[in-house]
N, CA, C and O atoms as a GROMACS GRO file, in nm:
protein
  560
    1UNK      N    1   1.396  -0.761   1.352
    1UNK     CA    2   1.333  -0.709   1.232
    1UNK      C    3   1.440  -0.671   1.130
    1UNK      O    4   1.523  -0.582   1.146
    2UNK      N    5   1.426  -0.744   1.031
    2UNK     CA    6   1.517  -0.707   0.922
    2UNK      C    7   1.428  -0.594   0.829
    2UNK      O    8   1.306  -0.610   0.822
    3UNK      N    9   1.494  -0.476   0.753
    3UNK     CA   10   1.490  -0.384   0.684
    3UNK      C   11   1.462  -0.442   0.515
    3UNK      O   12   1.559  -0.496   0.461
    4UNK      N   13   1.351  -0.432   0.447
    4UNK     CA   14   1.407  -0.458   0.315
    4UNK      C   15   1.374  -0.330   0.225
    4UNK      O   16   1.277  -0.254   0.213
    5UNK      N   17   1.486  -0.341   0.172
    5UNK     CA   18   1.585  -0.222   0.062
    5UNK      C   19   1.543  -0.251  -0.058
    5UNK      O   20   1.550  -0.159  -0.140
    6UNK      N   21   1.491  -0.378  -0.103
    6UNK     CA   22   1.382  -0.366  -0.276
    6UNK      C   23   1.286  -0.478  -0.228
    6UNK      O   24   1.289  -0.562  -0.139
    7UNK      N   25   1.179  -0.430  -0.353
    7UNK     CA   26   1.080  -0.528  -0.346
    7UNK      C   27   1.074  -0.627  -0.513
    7UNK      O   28   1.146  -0.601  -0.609
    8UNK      N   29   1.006  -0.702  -0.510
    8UNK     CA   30   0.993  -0.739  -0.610
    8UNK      C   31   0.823  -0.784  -0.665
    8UNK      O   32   0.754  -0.874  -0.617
    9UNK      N   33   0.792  -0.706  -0.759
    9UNK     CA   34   0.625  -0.694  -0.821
    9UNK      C   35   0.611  -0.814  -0.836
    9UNK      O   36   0.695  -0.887  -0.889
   10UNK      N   37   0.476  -0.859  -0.778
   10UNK     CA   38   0.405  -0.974  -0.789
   10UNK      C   39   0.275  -0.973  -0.901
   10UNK      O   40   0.178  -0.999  -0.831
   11UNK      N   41   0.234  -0.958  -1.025
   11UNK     CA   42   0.119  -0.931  -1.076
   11UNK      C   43   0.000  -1.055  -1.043
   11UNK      O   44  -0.011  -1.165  -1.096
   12UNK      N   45  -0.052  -1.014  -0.973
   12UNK     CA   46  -0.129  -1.089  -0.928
   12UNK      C   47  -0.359  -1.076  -0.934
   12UNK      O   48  -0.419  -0.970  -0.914
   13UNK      N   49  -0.414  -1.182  -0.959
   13UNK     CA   50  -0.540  -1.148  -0.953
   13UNK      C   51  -0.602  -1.113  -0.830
   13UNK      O   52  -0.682  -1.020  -0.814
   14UNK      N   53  -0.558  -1.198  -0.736
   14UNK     CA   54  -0.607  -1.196  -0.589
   14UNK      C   55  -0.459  -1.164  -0.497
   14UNK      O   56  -0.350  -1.174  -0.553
   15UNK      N   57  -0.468  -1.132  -0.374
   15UNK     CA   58  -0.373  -1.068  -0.284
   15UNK      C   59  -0.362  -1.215  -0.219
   15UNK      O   60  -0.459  -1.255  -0.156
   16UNK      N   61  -0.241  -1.304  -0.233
   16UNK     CA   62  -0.240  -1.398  -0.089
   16UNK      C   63  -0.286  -1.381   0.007
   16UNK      O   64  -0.304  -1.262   0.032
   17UNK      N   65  -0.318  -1.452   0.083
   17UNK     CA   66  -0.348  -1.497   0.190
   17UNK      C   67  -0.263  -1.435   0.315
   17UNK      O   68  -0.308  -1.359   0.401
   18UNK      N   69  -0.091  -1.498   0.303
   18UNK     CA   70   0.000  -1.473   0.350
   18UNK      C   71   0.112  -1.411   0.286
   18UNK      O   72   0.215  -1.479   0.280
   19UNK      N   73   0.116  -1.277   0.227
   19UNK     CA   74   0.250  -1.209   0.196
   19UNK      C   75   0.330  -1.249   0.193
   19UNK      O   76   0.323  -1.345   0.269
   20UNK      N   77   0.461  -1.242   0.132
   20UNK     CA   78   0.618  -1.289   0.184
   20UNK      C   79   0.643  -1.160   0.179
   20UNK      O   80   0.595  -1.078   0.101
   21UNK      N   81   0.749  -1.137   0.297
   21UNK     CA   82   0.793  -1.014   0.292
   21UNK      C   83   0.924  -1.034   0.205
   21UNK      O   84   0.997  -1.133   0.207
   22UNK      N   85   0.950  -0.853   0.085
   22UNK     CA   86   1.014  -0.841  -0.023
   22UNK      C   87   0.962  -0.833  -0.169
   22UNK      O   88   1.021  -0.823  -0.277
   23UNK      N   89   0.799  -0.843  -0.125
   23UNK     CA   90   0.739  -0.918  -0.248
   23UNK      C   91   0.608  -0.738  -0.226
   23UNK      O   92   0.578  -0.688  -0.117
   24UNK      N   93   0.570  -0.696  -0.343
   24UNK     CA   94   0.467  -0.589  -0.386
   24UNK      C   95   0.358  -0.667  -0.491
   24UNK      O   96   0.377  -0.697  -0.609
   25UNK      N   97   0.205  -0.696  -0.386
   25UNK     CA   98   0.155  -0.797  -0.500
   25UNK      C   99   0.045  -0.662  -0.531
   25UNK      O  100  -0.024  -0.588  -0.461
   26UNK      N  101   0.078  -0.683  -0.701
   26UNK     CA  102  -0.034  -0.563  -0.749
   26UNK      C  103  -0.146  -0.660  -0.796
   26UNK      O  104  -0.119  -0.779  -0.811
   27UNK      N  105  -0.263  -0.615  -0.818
   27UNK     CA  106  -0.374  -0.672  -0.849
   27UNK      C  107  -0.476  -0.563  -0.931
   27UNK      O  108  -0.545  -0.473  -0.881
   28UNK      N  109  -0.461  -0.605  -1.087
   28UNK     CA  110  -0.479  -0.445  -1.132
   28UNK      C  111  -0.599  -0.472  -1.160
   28UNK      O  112  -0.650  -0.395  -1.241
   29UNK      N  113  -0.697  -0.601  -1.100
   29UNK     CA  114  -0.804  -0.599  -1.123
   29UNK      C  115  -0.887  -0.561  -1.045
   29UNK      O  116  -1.008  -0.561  -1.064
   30UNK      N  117  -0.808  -0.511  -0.909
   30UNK     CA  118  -0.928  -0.475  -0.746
   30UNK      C  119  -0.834  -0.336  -0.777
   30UNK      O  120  -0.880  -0.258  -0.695
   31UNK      N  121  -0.724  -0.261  -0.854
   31UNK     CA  122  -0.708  -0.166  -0.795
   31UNK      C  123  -0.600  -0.154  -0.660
   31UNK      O  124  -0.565  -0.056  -0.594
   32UNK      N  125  -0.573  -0.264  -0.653
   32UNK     CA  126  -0.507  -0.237  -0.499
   32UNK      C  127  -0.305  -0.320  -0.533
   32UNK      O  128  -0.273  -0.411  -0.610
   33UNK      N  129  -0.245  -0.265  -0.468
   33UNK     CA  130  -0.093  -0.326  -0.432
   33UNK      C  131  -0.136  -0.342  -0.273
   33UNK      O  132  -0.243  -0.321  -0.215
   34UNK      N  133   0.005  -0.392  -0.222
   34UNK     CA  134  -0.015  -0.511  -0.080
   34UNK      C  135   0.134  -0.549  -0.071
   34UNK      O  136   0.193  -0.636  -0.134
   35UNK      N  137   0.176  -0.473   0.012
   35UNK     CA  138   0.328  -0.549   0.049
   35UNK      C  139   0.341  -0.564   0.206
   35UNK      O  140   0.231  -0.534   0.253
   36UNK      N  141   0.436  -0.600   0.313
   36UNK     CA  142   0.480  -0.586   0.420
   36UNK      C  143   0.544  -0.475   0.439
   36UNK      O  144   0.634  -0.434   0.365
   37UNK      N  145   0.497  -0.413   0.546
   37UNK     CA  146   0.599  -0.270   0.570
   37UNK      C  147   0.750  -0.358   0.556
   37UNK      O  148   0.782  -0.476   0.576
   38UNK      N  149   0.824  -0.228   0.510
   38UNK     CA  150   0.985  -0.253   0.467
   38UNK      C  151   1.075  -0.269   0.590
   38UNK      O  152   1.188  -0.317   0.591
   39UNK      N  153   1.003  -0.219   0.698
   39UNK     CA  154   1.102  -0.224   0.838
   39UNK      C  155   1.104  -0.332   0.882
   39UNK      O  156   1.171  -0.349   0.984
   40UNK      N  157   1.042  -0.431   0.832
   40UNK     CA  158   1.044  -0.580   0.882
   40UNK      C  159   0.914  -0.624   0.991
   40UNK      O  160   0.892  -0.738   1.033
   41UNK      N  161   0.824  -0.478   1.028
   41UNK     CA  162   0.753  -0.557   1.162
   41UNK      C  163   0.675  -0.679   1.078
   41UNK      O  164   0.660  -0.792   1.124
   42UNK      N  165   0.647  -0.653   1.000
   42UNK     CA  166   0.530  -0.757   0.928
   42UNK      C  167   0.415  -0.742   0.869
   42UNK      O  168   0.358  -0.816   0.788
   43UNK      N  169   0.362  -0.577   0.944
   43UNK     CA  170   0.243  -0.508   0.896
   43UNK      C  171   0.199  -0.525   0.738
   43UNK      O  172   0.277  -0.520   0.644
   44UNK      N  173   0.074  -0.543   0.732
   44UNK     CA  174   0.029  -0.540   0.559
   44UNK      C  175   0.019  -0.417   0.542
   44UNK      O  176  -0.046  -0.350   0.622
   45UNK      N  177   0.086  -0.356   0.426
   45UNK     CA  178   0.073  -0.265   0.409
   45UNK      C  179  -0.018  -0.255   0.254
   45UNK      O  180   0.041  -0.249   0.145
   46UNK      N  181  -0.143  -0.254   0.266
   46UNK     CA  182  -0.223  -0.227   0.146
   46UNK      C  183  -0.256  -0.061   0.081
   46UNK      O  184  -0.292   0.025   0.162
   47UNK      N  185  -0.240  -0.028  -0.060
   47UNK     CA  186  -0.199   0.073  -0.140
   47UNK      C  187  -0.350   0.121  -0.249
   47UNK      O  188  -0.354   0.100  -0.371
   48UNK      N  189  -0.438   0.172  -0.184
   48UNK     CA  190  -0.524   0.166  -0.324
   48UNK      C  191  -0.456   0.219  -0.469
   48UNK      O  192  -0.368   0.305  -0.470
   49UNK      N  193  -0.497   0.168  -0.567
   49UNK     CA  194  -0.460   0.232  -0.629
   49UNK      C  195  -0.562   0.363  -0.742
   49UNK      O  196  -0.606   0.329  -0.851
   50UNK      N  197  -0.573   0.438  -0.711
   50UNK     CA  198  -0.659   0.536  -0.764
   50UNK      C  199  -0.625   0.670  -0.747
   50UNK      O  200  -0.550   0.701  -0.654
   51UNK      N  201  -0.671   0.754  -0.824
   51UNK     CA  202  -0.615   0.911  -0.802
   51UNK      C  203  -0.619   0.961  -0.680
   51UNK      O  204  -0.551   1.062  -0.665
   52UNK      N  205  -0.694   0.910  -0.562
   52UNK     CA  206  -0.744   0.996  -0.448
   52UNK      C  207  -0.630   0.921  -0.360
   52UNK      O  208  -0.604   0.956  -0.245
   53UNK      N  209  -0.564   0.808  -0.432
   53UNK     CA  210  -0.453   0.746  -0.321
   53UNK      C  211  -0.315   0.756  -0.363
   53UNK      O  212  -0.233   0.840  -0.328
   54UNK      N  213  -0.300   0.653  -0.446
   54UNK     CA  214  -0.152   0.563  -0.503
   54UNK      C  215  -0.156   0.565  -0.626
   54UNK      O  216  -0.274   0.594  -0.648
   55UNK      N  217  -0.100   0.553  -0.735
   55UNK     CA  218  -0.068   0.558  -0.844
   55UNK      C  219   0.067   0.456  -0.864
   55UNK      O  220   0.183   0.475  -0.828
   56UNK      N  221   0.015   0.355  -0.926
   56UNK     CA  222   0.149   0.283  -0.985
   56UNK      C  223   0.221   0.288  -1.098
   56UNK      O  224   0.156   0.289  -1.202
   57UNK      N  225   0.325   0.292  -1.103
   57UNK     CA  226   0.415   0.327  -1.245
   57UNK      C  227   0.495   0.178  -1.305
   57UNK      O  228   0.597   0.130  -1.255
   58UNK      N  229   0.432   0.132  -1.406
   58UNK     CA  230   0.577   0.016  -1.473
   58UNK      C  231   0.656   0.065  -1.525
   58UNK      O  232   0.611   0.158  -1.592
   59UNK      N  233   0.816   0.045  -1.539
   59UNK     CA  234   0.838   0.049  -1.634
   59UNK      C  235   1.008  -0.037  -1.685
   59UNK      O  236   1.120  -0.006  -1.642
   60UNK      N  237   0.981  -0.124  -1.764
   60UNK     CA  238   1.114  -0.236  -1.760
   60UNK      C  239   1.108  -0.358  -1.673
   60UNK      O  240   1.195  -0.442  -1.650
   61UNK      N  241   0.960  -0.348  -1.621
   61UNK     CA  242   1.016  -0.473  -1.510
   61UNK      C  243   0.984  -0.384  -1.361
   61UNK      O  244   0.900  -0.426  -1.282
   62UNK      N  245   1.054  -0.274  -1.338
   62UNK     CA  246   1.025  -0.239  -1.231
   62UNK      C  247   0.895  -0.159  -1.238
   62UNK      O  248   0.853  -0.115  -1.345
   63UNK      N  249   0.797  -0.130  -1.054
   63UNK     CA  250   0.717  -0.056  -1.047
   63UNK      C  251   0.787   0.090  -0.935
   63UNK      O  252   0.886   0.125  -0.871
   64UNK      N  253   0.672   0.123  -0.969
   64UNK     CA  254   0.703   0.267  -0.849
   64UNK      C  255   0.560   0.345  -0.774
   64UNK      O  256   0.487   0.425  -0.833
   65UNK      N  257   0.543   0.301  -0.643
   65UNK     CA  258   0.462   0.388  -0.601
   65UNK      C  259   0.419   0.540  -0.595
   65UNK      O  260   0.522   0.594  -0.554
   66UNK      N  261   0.354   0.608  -0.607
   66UNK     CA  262   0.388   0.722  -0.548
   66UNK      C  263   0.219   0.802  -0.521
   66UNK      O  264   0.116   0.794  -0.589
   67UNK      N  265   0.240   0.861  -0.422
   67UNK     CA  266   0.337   0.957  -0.300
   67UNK      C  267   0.385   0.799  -0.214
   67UNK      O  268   0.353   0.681  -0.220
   68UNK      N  269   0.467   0.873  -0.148
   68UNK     CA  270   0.546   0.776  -0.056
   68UNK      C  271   0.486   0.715   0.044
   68UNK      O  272   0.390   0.780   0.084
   69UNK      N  273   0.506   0.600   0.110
   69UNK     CA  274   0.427   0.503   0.201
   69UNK      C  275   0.474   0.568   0.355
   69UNK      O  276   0.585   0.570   0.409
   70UNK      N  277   0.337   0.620   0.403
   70UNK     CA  278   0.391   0.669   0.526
   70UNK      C  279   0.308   0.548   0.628
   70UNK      O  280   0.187   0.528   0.623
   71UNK      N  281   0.363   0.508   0.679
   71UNK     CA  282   0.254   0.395   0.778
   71UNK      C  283   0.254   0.444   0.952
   71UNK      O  284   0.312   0.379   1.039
   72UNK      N  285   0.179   0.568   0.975
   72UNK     CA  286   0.190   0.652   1.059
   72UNK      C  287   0.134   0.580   1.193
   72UNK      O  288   0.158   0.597   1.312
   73UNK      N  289   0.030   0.477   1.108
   73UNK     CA  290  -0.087   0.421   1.208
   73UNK      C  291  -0.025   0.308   1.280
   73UNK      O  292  -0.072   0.259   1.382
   74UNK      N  293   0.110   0.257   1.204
   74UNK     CA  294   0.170   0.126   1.271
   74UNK      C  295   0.267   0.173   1.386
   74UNK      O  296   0.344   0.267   1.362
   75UNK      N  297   0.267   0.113   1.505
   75UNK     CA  298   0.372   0.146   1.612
   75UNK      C  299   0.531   0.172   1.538
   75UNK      O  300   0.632   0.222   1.589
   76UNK      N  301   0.516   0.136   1.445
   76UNK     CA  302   0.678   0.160   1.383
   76UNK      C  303   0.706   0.272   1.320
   76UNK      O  304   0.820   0.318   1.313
   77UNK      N  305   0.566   0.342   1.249
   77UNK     CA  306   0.549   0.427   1.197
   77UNK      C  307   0.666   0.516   1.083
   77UNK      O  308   0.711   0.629   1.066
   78UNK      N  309   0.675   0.368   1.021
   78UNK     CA  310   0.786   0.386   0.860
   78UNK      C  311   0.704   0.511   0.790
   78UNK      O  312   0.591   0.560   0.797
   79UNK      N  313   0.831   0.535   0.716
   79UNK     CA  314   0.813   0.663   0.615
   79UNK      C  315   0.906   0.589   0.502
   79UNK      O  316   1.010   0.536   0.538
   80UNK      N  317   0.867   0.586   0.361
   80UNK     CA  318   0.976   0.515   0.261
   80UNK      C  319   0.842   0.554   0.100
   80UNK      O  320   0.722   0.573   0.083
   81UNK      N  321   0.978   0.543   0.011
   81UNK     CA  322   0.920   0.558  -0.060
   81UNK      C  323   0.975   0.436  -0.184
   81UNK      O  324   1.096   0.414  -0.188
   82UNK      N  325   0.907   0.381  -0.254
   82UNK     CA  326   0.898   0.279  -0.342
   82UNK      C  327   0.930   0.324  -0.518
   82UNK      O  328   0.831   0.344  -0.588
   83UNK      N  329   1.015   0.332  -0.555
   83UNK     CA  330   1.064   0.388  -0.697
   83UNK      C  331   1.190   0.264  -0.775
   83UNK      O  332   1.308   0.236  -0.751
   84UNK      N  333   1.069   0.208  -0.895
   84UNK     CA  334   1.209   0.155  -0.933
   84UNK      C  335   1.212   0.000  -0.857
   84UNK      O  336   1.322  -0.050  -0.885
   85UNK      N  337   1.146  -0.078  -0.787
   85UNK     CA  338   1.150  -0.150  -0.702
   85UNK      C  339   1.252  -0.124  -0.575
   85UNK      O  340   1.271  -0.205  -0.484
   86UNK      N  341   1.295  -0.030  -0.584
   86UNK     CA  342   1.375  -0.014  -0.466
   86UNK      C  343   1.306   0.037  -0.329
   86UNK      O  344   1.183   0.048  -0.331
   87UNK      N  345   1.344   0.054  -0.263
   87UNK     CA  346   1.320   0.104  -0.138
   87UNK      C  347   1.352   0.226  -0.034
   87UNK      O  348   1.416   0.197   0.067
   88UNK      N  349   1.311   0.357  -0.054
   88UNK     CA  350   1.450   0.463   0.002
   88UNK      C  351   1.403   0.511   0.105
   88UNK      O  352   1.286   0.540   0.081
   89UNK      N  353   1.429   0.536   0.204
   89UNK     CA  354   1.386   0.526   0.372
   89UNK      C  355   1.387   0.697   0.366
   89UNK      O  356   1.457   0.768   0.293
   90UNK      N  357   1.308   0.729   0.445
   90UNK     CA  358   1.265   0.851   0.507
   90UNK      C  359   1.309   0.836   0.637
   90UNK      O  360   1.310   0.731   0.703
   91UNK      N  361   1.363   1.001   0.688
   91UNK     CA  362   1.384   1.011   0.816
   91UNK      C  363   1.247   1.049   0.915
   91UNK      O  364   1.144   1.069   0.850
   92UNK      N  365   1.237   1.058   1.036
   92UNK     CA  366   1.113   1.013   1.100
   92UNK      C  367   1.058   1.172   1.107
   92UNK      O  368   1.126   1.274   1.111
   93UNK      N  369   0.897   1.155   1.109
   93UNK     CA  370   0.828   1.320   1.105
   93UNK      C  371   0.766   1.312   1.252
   93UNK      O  372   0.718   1.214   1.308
   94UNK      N  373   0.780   1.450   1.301
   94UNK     CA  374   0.687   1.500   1.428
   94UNK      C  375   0.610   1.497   1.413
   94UNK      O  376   0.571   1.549   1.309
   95UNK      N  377   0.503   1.425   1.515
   95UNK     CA  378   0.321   1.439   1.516
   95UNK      C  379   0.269   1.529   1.456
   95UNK      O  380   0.195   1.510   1.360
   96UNK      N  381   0.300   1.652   1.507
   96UNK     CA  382   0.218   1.766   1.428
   96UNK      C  383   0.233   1.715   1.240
   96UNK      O  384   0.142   1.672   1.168
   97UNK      N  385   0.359   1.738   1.208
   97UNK     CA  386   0.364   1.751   1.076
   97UNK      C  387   0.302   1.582   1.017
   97UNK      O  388   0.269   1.570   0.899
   98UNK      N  389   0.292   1.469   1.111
   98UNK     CA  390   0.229   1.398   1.094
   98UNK      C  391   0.061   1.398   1.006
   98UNK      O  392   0.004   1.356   0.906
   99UNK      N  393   0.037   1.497   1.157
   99UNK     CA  394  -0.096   1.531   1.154
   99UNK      C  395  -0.158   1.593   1.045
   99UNK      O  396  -0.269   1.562   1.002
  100UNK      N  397  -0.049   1.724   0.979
  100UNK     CA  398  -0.073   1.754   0.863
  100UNK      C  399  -0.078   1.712   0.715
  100UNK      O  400  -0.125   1.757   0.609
  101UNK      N  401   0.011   1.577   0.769
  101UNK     CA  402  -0.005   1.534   0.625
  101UNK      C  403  -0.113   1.475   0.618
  101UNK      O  404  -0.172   1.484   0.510
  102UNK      N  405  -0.170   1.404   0.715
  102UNK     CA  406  -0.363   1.332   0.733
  102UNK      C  407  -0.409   1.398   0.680
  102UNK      O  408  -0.459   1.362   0.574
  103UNK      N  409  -0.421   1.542   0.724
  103UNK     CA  410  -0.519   1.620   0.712
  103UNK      C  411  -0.529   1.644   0.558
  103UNK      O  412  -0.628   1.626   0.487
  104UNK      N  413  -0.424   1.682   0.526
  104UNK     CA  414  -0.390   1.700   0.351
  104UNK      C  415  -0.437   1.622   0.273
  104UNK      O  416  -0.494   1.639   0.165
  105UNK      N  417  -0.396   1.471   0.373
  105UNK     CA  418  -0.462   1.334   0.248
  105UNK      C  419  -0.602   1.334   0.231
  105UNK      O  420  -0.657   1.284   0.133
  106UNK      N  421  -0.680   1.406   0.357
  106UNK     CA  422  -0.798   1.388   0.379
  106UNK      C  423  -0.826   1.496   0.248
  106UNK      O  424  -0.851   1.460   0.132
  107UNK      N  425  -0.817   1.625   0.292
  107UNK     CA  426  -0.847   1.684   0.174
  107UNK      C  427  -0.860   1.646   0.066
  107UNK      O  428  -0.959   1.679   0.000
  108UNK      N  429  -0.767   1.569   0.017
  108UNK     CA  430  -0.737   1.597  -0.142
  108UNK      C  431  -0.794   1.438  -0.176
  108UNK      O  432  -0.794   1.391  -0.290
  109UNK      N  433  -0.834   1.378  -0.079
  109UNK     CA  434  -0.922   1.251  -0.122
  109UNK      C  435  -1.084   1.306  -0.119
  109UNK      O  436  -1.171   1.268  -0.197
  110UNK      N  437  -1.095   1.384  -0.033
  110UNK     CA  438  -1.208   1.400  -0.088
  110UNK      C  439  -1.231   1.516  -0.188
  110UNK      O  440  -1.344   1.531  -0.234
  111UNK      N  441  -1.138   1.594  -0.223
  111UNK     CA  442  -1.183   1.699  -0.382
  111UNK      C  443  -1.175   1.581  -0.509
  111UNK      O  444  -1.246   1.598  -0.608
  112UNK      N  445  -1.091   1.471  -0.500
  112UNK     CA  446  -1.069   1.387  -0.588
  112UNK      C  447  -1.221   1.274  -0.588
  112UNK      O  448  -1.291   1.239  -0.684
  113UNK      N  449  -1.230   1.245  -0.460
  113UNK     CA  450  -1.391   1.171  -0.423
  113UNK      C  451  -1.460   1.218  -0.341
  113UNK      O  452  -1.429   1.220  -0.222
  114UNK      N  453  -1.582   1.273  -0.395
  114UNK     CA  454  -1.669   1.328  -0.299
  114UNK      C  455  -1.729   1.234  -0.233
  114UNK      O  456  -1.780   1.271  -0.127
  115UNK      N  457  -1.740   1.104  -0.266
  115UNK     CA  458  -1.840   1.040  -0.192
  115UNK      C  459  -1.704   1.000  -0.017
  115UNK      O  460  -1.595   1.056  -0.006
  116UNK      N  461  -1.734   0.945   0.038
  116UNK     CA  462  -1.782   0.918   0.176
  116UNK      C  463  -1.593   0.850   0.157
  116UNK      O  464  -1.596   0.728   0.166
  117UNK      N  465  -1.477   0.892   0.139
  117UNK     CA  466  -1.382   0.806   0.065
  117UNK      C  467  -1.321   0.686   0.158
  117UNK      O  468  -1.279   0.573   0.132
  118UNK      N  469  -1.337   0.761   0.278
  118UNK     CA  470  -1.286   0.653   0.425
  118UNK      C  471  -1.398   0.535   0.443
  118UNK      O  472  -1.361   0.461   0.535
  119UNK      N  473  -1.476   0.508   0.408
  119UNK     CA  474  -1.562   0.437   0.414
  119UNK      C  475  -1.520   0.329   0.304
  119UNK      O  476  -1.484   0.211   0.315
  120UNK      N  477  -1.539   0.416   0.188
  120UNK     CA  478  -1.552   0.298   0.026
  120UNK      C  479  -1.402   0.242   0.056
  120UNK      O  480  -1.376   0.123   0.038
  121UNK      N  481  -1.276   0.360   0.117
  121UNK     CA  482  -1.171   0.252   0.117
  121UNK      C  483  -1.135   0.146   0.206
  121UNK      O  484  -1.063   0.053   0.171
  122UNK      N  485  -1.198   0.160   0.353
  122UNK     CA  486  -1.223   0.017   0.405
  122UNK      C  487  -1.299  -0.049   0.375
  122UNK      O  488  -1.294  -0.156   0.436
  123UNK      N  489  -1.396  -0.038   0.288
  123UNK     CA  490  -1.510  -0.155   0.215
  123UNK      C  491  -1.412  -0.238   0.114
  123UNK      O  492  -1.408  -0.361   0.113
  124UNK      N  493  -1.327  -0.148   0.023
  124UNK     CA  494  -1.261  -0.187  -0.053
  124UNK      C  495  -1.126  -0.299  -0.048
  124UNK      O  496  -1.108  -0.374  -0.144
  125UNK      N  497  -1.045  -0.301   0.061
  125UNK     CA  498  -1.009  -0.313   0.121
  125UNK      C  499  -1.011  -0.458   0.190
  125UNK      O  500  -0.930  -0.549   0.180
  126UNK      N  501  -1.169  -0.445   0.286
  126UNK     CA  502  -1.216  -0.611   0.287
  126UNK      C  503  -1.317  -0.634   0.188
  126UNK      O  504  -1.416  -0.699   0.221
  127UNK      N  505  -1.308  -0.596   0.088
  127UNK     CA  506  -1.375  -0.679  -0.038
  127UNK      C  507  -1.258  -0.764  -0.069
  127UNK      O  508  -1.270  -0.887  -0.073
  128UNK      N  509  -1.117  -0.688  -0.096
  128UNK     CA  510  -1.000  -0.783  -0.168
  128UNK      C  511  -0.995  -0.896  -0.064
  128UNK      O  512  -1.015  -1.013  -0.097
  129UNK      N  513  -0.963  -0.853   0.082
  129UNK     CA  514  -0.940  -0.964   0.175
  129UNK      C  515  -0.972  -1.071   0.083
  129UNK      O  516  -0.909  -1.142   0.004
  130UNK      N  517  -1.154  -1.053   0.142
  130UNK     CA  518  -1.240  -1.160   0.096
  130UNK      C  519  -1.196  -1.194   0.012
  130UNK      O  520  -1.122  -1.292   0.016
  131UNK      N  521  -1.230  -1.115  -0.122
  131UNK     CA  522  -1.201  -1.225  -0.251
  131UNK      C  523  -1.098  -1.265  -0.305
  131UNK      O  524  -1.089  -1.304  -0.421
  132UNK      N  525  -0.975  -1.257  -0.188
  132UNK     CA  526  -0.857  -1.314  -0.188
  132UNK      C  527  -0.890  -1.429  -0.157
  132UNK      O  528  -0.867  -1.523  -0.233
  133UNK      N  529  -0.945  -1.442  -0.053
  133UNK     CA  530  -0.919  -1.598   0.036
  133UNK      C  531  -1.065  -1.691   0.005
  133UNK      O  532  -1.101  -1.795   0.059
  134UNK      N  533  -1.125  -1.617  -0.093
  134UNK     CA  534  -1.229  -1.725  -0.161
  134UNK      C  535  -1.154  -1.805  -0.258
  134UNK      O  536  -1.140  -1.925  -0.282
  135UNK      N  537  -1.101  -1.671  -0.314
  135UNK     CA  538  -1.025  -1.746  -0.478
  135UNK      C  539  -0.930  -1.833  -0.408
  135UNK      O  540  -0.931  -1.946  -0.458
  136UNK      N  541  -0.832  -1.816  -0.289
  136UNK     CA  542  -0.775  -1.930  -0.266
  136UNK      C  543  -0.760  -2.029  -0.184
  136UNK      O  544  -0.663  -2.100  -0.155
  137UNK      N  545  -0.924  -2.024  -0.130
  137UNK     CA  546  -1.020  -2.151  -0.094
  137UNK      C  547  -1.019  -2.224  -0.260
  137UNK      O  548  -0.955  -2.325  -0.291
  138UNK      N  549  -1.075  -2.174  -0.317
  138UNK     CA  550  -1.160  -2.217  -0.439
  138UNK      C  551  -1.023  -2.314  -0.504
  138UNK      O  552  -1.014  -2.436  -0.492
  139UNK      N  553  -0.933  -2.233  -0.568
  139UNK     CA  554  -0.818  -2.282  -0.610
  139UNK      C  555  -0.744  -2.435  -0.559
  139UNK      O  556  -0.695  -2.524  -0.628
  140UNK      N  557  -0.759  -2.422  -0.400
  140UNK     CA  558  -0.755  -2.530  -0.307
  140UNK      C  559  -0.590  -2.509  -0.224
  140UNK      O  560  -0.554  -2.588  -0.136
   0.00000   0.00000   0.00000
């Protein structure tokens, strides 16, 4: 597993199919970014973008995520944060404080969305799938 240290913004309508890892494809029409975790396993790492999640920043060419990409749920369980197209690695968190940051996200996704937010964001989620791999059925 190779490490990657920048990405480079893809503006894109639909999310490929197949990622390249190095590559951040935003899609500012579903709302969502989509890169490979940076540690190399391969994981998709998809980003809503909305107040209750991610927030993307342009500016010059480069983007910037923020809050930082914690991918707690993947066996590799990266911590990094995305500024600038770069890439700046976090050192690793204990379960507990793991746990707290869930809990936090949970909170503050739902004062930001009351409705049901774990739900609409895996609906959301495989809506892009889908209408990724229609549009590039369709396309051919």
């Amino acid at each position: 597993m190779t490490r990657i240290d920048q990405l480079s913004p893809e503006f894109v309508e639909y999310i490929p199919e197949r990622p390249a890892p190095g590559f951040l494809y935003v899609s500012k029409r579903y709302a969502t970014a989509l890169h490979l975790c940076c540690c190399g396993c391969g994981s998709e790492v998809v980003t809503p973008l909305n107040p209750a999640k991610w927030h993307l920043k342009e500016d010059g060419g480069t983007v910037s995520l923020s809050p930082s990409i914690g991918n707690w749920s993947f066996p590799c369980q990266s911590h990094y944060w995305i500024k600038g197209n770069r890439v700046s690695w976090a050192g690793a968190m204990a379960p507990e404080v793991i746990a707290a940051v869930k809990a936090r996200d949970r909170r503050d996704a739902a004062a930001l969305a009351p409705e049901p937010a774990g739900f609409l964001s895996r609906l959301g989620r495989v809506l892009a799938r889908t209408l990724s791999k229609i549009g590039n059925w369709w396309r051919g």
